[in-house]
Residue frames as a rotation matrix with the C-alpha (Angstrom) as fourth column:
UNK 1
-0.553 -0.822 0.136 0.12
0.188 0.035 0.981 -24.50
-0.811 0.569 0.135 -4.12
UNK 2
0.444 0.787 -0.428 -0.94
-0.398 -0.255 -0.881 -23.48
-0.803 0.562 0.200 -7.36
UNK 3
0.533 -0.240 0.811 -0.66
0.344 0.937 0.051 -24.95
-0.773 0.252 0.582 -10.81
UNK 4
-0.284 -0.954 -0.098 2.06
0.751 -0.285 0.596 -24.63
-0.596 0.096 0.797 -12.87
UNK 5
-0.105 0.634 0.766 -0.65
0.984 -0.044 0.171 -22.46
0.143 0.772 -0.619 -15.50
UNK 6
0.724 0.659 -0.205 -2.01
0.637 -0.524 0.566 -20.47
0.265 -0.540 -0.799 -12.74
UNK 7
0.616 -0.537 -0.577 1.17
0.576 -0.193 0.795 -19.79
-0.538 -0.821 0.190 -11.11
UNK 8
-0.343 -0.380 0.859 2.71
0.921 0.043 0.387 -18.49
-0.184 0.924 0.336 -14.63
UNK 9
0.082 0.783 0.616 -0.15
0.872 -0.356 0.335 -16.39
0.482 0.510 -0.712 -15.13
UNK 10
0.901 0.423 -0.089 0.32
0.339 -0.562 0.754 -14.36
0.269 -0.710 -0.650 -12.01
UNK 11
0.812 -0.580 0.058 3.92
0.375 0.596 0.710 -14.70
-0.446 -0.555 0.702 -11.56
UNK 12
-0.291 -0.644 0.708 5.61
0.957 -0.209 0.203 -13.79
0.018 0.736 0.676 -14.66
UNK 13
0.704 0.589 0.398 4.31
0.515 -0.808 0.286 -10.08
0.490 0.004 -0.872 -13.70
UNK 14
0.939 -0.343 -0.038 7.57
-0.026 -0.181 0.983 -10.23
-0.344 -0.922 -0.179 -12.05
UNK 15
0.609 -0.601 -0.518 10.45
-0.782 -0.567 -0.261 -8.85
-0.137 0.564 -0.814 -13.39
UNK 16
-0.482 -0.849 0.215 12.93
-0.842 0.517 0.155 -11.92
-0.243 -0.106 -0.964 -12.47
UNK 17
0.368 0.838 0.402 10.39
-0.597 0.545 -0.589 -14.43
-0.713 -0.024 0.701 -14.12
UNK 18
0.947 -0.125 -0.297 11.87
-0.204 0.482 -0.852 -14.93
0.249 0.867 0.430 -17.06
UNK 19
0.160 -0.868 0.470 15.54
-0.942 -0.277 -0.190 -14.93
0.296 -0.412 -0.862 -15.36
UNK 20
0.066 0.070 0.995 14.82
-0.986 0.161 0.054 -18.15
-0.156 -0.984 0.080 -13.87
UNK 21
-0.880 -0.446 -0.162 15.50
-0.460 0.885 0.064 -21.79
0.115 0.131 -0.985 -14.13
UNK 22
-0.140 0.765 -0.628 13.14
-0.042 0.629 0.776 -24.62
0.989 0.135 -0.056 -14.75
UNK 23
-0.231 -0.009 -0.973 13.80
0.834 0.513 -0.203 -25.66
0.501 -0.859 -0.110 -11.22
UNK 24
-0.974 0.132 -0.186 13.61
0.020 -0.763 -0.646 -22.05
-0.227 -0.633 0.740 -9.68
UNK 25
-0.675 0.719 -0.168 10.24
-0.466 -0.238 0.852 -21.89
0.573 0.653 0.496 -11.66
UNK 26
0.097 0.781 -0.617 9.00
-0.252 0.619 0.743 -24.55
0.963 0.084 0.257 -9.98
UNK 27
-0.675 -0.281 -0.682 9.91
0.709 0.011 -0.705 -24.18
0.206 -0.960 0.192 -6.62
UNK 28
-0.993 0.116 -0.029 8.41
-0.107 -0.973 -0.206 -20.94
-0.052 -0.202 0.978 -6.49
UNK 29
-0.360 0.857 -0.368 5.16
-0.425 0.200 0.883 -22.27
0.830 0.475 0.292 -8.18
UNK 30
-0.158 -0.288 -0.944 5.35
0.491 0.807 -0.328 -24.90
0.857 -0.516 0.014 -4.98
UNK 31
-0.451 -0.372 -0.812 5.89
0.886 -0.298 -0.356 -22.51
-0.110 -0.879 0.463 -2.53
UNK 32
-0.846 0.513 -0.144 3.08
-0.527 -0.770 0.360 -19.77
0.073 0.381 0.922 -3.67
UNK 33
-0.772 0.539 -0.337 -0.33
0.634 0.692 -0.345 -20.04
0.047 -0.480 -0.876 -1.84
UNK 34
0.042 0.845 0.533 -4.03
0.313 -0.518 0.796 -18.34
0.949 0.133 -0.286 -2.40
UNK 35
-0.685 0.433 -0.586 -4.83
0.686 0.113 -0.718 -16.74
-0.245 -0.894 -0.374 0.95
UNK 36
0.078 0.904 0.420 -8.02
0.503 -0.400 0.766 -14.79
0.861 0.151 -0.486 1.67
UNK 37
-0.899 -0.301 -0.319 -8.01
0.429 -0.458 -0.778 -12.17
0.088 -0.836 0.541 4.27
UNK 38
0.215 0.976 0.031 -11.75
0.944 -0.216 0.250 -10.63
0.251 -0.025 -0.968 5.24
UNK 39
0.499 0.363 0.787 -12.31
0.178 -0.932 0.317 -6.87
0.848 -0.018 -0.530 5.94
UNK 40
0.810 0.264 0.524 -10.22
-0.418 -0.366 0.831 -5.85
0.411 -0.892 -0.186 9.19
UNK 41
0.917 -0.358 -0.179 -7.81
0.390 0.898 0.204 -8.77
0.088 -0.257 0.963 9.14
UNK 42
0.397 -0.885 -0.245 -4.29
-0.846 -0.456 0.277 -7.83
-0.357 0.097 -0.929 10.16
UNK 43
0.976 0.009 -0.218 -2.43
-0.157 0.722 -0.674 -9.52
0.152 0.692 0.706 7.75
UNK 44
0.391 -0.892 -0.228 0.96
0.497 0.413 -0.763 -8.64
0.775 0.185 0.605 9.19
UNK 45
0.952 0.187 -0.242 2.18
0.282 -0.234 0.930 -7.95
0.117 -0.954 -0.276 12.81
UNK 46
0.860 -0.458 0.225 5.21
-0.416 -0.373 0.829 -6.70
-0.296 -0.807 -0.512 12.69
UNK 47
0.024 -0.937 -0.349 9.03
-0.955 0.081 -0.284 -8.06
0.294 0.340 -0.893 12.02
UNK 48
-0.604 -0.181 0.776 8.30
-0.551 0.799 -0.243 -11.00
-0.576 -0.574 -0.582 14.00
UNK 49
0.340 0.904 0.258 5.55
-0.105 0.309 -0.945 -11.88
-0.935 0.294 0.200 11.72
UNK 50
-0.475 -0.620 -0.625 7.63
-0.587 -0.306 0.749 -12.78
-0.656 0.723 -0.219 8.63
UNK 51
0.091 0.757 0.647 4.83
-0.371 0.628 -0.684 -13.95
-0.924 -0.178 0.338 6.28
UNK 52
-0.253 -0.423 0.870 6.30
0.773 0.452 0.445 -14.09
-0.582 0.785 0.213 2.63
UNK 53
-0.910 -0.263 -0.322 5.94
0.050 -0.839 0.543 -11.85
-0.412 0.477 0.776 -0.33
UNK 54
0.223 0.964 0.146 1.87
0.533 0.005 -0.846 -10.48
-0.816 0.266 -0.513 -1.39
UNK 55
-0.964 0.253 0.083 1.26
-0.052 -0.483 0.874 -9.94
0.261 0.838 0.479 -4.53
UNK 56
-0.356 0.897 -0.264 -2.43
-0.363 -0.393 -0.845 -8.07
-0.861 -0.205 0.465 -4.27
UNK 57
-0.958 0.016 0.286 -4.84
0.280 0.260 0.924 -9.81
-0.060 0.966 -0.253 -6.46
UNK 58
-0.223 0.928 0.297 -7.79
0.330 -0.215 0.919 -8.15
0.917 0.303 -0.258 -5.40
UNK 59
0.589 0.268 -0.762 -8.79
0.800 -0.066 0.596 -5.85
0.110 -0.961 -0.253 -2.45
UNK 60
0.492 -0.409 0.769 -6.77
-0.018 -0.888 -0.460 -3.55
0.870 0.213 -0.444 -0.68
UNK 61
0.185 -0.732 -0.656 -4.07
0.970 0.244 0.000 -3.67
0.160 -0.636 0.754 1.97
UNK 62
0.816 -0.092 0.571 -3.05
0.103 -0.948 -0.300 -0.71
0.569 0.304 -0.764 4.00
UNK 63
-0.129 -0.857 -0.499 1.11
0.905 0.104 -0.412 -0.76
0.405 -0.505 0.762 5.60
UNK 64
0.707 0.163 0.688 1.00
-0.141 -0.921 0.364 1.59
0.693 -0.354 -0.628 8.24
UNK 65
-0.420 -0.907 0.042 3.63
-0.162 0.029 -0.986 2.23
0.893 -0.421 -0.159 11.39
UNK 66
0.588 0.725 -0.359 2.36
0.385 0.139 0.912 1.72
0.711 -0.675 -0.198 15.28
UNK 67
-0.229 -0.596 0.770 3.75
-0.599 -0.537 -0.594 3.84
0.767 -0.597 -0.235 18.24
UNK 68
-0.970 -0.213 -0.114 4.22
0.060 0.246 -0.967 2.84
0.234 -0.946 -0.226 21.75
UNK 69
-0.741 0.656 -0.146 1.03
-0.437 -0.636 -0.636 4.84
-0.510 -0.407 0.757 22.57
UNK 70
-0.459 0.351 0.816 -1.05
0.588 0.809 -0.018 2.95
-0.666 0.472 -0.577 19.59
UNK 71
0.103 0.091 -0.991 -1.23
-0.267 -0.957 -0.115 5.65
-0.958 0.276 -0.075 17.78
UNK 72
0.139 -0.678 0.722 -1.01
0.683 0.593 0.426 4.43
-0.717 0.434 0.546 13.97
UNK 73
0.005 -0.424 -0.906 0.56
-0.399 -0.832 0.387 6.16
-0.917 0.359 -0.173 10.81
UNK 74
0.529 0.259 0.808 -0.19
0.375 0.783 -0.496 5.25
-0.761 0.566 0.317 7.42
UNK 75
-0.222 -0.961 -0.165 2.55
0.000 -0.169 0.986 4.50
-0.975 0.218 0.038 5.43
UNK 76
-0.873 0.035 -0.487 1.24
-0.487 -0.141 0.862 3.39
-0.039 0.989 0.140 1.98
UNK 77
0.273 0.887 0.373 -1.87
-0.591 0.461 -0.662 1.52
-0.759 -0.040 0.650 0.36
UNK 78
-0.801 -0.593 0.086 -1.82
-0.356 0.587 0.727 -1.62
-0.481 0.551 -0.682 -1.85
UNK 79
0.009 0.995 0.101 -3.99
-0.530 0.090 -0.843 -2.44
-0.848 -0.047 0.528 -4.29
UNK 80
0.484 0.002 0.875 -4.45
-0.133 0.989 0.071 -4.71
-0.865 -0.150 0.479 -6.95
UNK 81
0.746 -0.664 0.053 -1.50
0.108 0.042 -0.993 -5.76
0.657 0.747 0.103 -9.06
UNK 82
0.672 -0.372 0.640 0.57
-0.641 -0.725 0.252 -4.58
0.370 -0.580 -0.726 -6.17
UNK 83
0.253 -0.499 -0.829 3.64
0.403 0.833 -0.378 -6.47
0.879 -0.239 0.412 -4.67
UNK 84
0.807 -0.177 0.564 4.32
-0.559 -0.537 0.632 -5.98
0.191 -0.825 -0.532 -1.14
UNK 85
0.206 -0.749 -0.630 8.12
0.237 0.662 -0.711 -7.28
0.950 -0.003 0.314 0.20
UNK 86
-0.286 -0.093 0.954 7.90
-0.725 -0.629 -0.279 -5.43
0.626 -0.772 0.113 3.40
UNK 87
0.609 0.790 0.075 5.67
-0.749 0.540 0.384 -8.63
0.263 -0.290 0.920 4.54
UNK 88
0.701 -0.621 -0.351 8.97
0.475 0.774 -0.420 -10.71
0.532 0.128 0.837 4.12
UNK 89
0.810 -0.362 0.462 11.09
-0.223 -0.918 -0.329 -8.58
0.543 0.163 -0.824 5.72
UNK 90
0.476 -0.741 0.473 12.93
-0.073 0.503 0.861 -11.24
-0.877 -0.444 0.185 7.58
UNK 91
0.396 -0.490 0.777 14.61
0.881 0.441 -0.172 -12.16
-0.258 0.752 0.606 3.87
UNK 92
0.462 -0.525 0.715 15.88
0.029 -0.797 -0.603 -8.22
0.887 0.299 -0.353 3.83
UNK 93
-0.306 -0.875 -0.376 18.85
0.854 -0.078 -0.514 -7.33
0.420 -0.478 0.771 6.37
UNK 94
-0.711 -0.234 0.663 18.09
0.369 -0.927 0.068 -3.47
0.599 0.293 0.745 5.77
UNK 95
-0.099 0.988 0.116 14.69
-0.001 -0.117 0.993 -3.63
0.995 0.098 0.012 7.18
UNK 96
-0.797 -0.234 -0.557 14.49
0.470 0.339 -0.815 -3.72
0.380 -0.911 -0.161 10.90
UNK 97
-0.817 0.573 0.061 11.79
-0.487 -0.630 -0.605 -1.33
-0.309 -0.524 0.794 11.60
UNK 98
-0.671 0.662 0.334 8.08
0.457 0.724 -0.517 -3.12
-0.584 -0.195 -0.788 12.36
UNK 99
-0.492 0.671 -0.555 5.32
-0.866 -0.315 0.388 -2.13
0.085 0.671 0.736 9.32
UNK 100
-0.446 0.781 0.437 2.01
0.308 0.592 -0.745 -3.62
-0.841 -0.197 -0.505 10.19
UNK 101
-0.610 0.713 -0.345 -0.72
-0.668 -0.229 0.708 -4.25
0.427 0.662 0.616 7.24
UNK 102
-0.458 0.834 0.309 -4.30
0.056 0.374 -0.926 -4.96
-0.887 -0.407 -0.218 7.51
UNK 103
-0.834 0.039 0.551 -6.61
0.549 0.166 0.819 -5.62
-0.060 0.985 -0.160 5.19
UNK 104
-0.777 0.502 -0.379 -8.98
-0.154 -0.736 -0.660 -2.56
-0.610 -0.455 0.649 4.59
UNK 105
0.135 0.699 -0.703 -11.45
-0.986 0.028 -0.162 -4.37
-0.094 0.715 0.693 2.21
UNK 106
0.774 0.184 0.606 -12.36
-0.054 0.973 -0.226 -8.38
-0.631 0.142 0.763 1.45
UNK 107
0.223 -0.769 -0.600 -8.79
-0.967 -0.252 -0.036 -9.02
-0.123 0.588 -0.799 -0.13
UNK 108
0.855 -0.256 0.452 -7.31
0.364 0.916 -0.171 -12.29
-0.370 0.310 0.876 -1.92
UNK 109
0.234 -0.777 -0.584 -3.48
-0.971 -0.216 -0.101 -12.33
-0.048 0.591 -0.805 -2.65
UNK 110
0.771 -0.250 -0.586 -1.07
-0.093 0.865 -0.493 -14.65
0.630 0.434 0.644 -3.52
UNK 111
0.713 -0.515 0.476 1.74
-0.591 -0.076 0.803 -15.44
-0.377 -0.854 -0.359 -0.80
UNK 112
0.602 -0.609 -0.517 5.07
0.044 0.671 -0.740 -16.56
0.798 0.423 0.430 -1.91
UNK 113
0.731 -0.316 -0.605 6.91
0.677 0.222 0.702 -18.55
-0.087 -0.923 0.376 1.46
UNK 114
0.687 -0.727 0.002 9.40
-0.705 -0.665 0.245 -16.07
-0.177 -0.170 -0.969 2.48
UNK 115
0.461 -0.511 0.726 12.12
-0.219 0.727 0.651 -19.00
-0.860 -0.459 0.223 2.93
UNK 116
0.339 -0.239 0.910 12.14
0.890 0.395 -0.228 -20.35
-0.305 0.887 0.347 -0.71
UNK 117
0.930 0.043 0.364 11.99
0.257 -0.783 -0.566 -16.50
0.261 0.621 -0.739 -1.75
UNK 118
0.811 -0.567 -0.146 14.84
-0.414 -0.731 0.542 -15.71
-0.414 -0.379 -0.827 0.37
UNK 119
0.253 -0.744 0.618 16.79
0.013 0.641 0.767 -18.91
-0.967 -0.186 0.172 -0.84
UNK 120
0.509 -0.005 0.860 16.20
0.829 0.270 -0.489 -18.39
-0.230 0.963 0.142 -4.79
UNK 121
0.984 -0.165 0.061 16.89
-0.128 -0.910 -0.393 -14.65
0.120 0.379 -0.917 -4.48
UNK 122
0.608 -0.725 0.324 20.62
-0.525 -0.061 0.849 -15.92
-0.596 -0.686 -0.417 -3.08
UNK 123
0.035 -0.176 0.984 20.86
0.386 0.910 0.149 -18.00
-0.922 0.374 0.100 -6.08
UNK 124
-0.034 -0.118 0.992 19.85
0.999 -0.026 0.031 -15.65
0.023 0.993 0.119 -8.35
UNK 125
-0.752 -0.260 -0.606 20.70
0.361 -0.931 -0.048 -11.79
-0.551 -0.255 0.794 -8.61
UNK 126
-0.713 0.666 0.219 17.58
-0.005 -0.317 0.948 -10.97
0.702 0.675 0.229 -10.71
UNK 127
0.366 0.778 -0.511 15.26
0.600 0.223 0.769 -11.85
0.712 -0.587 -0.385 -7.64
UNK 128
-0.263 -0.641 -0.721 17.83
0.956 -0.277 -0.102 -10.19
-0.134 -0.716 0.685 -5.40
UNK 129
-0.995 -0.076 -0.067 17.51
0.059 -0.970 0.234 -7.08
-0.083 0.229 0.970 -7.03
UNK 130
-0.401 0.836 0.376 13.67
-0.033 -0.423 0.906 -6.90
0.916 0.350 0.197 -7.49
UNK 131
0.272 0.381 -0.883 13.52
0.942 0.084 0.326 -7.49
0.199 -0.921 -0.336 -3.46
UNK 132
-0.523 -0.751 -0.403 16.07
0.758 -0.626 0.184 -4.80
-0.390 -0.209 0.897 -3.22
UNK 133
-0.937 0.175 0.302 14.18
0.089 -0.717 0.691 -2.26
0.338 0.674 0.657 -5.79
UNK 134
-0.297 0.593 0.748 11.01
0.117 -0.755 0.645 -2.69
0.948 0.279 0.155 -4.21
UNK 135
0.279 -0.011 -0.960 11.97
0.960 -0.006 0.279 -2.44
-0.009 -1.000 0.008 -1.14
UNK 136
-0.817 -0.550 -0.174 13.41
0.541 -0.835 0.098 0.69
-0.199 -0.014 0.980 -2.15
UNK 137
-0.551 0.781 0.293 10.03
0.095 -0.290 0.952 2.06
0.829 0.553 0.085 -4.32
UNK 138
0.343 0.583 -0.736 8.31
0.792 0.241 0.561 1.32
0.505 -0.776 -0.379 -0.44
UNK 139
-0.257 -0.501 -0.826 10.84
0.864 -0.503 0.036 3.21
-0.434 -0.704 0.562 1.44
UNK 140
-0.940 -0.051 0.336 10.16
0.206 -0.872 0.445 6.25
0.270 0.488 0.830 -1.21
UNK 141
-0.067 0.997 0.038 6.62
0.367 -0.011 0.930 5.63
0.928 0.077 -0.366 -0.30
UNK 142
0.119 0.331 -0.936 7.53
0.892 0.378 0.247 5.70
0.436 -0.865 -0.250 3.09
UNK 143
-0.810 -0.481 -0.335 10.01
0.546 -0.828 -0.131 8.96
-0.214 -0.289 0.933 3.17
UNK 144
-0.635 0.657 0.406 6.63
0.300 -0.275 0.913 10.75
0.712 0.702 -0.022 1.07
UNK 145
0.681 0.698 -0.220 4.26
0.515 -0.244 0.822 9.94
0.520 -0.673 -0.526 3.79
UNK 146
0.316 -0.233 -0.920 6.67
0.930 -0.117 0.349 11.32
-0.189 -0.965 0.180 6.43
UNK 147
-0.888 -0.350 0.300 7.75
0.374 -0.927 0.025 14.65
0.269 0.135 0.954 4.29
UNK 148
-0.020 0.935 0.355 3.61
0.405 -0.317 0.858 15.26
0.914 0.161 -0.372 4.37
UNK 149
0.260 0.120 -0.958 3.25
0.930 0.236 0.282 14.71
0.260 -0.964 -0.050 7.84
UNK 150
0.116 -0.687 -0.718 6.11
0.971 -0.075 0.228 16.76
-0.210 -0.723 0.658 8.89
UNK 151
-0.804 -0.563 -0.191 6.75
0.319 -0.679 0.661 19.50
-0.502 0.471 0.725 6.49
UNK 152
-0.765 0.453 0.459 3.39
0.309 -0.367 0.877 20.13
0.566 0.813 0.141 4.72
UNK 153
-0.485 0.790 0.375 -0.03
-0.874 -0.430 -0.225 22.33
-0.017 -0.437 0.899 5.83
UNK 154
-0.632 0.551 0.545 -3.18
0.088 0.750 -0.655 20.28
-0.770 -0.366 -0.523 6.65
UNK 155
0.314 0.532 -0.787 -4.87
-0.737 -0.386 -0.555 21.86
-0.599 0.754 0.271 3.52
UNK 156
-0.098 -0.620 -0.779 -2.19
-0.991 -0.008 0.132 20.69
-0.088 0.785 -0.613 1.43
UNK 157
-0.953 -0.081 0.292 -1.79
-0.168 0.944 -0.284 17.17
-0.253 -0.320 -0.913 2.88
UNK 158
-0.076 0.957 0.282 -5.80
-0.083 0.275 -0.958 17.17
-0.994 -0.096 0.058 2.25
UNK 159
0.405 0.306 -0.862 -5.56
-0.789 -0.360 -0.498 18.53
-0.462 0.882 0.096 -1.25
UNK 160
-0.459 -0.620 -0.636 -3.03
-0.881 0.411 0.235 15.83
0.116 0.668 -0.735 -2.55
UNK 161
-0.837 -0.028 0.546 -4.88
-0.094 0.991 -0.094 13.10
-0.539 -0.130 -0.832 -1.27
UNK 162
0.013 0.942 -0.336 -7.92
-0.166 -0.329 -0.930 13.73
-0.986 0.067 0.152 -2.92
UNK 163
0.010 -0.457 -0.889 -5.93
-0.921 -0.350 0.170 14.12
-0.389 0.817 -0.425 -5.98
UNK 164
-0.787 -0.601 -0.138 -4.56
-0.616 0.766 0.181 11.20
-0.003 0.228 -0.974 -5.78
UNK 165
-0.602 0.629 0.492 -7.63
0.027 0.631 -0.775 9.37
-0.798 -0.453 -0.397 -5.08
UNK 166
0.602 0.797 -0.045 -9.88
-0.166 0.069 -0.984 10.50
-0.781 0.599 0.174 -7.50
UNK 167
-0.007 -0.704 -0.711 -6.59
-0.969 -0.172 0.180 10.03
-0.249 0.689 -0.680 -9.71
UNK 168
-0.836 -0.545 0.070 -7.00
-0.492 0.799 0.347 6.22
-0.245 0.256 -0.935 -8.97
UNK 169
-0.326 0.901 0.285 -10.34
-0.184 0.235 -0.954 6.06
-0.927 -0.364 0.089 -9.70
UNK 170
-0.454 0.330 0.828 -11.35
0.780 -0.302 0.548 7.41
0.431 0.894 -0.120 -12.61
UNK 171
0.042 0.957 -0.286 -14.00
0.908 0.083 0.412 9.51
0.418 -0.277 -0.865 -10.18
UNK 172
-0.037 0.455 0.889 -15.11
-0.087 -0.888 0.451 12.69
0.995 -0.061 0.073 -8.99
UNK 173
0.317 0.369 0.874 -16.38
-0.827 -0.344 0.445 11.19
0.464 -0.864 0.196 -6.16
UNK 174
-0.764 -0.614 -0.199 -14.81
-0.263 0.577 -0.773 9.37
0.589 -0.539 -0.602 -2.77
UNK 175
0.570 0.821 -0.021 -16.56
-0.358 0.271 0.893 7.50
0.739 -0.502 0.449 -1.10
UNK 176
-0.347 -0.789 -0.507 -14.88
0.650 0.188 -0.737 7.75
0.676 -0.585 0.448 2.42
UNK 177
0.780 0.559 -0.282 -15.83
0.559 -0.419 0.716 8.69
0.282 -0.715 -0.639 5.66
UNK 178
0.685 -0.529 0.501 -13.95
-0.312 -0.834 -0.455 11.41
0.658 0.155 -0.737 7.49
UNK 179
0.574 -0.597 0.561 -12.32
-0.258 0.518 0.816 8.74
-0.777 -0.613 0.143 10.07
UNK 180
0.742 -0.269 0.614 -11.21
0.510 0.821 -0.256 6.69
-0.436 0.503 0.746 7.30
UNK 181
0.775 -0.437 0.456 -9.23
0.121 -0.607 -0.786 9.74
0.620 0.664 -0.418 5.25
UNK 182
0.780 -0.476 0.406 -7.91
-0.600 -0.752 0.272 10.81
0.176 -0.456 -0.872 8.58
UNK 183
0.701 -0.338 0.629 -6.57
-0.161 0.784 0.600 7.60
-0.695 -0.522 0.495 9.39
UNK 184
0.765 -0.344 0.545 -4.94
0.615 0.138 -0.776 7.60
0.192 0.929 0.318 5.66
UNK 185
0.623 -0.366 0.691 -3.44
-0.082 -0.909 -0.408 11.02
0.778 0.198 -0.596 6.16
UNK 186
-0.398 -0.742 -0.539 -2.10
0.715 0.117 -0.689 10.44
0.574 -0.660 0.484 9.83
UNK 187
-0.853 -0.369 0.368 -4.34
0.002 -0.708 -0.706 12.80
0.522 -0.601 0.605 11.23
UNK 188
-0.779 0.609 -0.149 -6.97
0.255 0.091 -0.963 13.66
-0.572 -0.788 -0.226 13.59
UNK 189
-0.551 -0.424 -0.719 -10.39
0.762 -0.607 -0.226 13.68
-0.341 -0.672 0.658 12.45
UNK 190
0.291 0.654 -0.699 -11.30
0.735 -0.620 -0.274 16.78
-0.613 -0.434 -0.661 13.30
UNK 191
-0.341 -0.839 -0.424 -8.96
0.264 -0.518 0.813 18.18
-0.902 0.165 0.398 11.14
UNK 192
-0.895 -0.151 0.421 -9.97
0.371 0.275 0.887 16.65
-0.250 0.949 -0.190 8.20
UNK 193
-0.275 0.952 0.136 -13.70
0.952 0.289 -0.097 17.86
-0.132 0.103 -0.986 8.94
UNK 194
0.410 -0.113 -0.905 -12.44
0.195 -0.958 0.208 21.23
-0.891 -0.262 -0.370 9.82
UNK 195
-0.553 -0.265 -0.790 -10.57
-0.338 -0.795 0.504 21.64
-0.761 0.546 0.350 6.43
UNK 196
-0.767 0.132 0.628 -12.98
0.642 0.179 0.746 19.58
-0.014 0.975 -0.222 4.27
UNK 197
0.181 0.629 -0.756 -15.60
0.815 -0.525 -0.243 22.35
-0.550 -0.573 -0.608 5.62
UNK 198
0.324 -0.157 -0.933 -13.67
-0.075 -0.987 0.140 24.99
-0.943 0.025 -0.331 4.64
UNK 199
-0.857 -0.498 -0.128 -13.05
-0.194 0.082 0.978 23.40
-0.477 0.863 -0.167 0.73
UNK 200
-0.432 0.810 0.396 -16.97
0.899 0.350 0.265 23.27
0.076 0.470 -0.879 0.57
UNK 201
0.585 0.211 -0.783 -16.94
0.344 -0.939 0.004 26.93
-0.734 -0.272 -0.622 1.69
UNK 202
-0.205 -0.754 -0.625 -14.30
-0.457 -0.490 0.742 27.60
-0.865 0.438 -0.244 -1.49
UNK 203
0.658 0.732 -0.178 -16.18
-0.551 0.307 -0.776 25.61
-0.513 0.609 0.605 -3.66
UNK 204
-0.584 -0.806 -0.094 -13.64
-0.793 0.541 0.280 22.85
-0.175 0.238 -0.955 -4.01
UNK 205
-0.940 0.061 -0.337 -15.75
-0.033 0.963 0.267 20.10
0.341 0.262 -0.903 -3.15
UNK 206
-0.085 0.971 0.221 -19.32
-0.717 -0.214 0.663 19.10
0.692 -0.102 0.715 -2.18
UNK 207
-0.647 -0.089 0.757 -20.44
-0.763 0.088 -0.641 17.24
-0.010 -0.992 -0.125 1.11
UNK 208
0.206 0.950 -0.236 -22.70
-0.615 0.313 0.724 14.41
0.761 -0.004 0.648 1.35
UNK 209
0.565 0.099 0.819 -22.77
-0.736 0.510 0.446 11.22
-0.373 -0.855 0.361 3.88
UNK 210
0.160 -0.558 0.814 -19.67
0.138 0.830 0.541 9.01
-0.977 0.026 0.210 3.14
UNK 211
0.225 -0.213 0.951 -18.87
0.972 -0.011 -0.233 11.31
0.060 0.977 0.205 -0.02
UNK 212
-0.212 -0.394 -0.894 -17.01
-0.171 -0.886 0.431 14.07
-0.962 0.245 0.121 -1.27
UNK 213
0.391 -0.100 0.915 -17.22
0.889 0.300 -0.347 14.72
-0.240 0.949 0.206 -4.56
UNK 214
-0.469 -0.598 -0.650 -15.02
0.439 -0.796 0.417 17.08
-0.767 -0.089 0.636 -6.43
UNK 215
0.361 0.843 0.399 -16.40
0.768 -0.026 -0.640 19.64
-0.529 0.537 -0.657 -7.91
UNK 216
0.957 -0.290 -0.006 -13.55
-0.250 -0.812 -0.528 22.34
0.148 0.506 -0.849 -8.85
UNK 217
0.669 -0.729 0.147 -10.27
0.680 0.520 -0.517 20.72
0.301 0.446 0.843 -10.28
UNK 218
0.365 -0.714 0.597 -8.46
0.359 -0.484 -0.798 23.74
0.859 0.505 0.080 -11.10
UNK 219
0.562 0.078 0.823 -8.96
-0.608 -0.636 0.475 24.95
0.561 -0.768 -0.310 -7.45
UNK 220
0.988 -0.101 0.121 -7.84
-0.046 0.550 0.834 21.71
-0.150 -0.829 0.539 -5.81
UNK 221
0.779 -0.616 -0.115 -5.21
0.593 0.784 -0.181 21.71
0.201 0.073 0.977 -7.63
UNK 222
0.382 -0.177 0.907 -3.84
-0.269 -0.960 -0.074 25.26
0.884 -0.216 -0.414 -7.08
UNK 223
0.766 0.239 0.597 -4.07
-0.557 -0.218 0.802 24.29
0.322 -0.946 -0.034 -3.42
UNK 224
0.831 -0.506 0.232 -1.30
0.505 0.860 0.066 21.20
-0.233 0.062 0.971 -4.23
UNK 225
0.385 -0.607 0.695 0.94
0.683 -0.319 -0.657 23.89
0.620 0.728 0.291 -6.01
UNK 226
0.780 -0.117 0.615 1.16
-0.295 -0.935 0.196 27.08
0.552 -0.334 -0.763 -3.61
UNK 227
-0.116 -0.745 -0.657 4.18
0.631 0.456 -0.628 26.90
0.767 -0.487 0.417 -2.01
């Protein structure tokens, strides 16, 4: 449990904060627990696994899908500030399909008990709706990864992540191995070596061990545009 200070501090980042009753306030405060997760940890197995709502206070989380075959598919990444409700997904109806996260870096969130969450959000339509909204903001995440997949070149699908990446940096440069991208992307790989090969042969980017670094914007981004 955290104190009522702490729990404020972190909490009230949440739309329905101020919405709430003394008593809802403090239930929630109650029912909202530090956890630590190390490098590797799966933090969530599935629908059966119904662990409460993460808010990401440090680290990174990645929500990915798992075939039959064990094949996985990464769905989104979480990082800090992030709220995940997918984790709770017993307290959503809508949800039925199984989204596993792990933790892809030393990660500390905050866990609010699914139960209480599910019982305040029934009480109050301000919690209802911010389960409901970012459960929805996820699913867009989710429909995103699967237009890539399906509908876009391997270039492309290379070119936007990158973007995006060095977009959340601040940086030029990724530090990321070529398993680690593919696994992001959903693909194999070989792929990813085969086209980051051929964007250091077009002077897009430069090569090193466990780094890319961009070195021609205008080019990468071209590649994001061409239809």
């Amino acid at each position: 449990m955290l104190q009522n200070e702490s729990c404020e501090t972190y909490l009230k980042q949440c739309a329905f904060w101020e919405h709430l009753d003394e008593k809802q306030k403090q239930q929630l405060c109650e029912n909202t627990f530090p956890a630590h997760y190390p490098k590797g940890t799966t933090v969530h197995g599935g629908n059966a696994d119904c662990i409460g709502v993460l808010l990401v206070k440090q680290g990174q989380l990645r929500t990915y899908m798992l075939s039959e075959e064990g094949r996985d598919v990464t769905l989104y990444r979480l990082f800090p500030g992030d709220t995940c409700i997918l984790s709770a997904s017993c307290v959503l109806d809508a949800i039925t399909f199984d989204v596993f996260i792990d933790a892809e870096e030393d990660t500390d969130v905050l866990l609010i008990n699914s139960s209480v969450f599910h019982q305040i959000a029934e009480e109050n339509i301000y919690v209802k709706c911010f389960g409901y909204e970012l459960a929805t903001t996820r699913f867009s995440d989710v429909m995103w990864a699967m237009q890539q997949i399906l509908f876009m070149g391997a270039d492309k699908r290379l070119a936007i992540f990158l973007w995006d990446e060095i977009a959340k940096t601040g940086s030029d440069s990724i530090k990321m191995t070529h398993e680690q991208i593919a696994r992001y992307m959903g693909s194999a790989r070989e792929v990813v070596s085969r086209m980051l090969k051929y964007f250091a042969g077009e002077g897009i980017v430069a090569l090193s061990r466990g780094e890319i670094r961009i070195v021609d914007k205008e080019k990468l981004q071209k590649l994001i545009y061409e239809t």
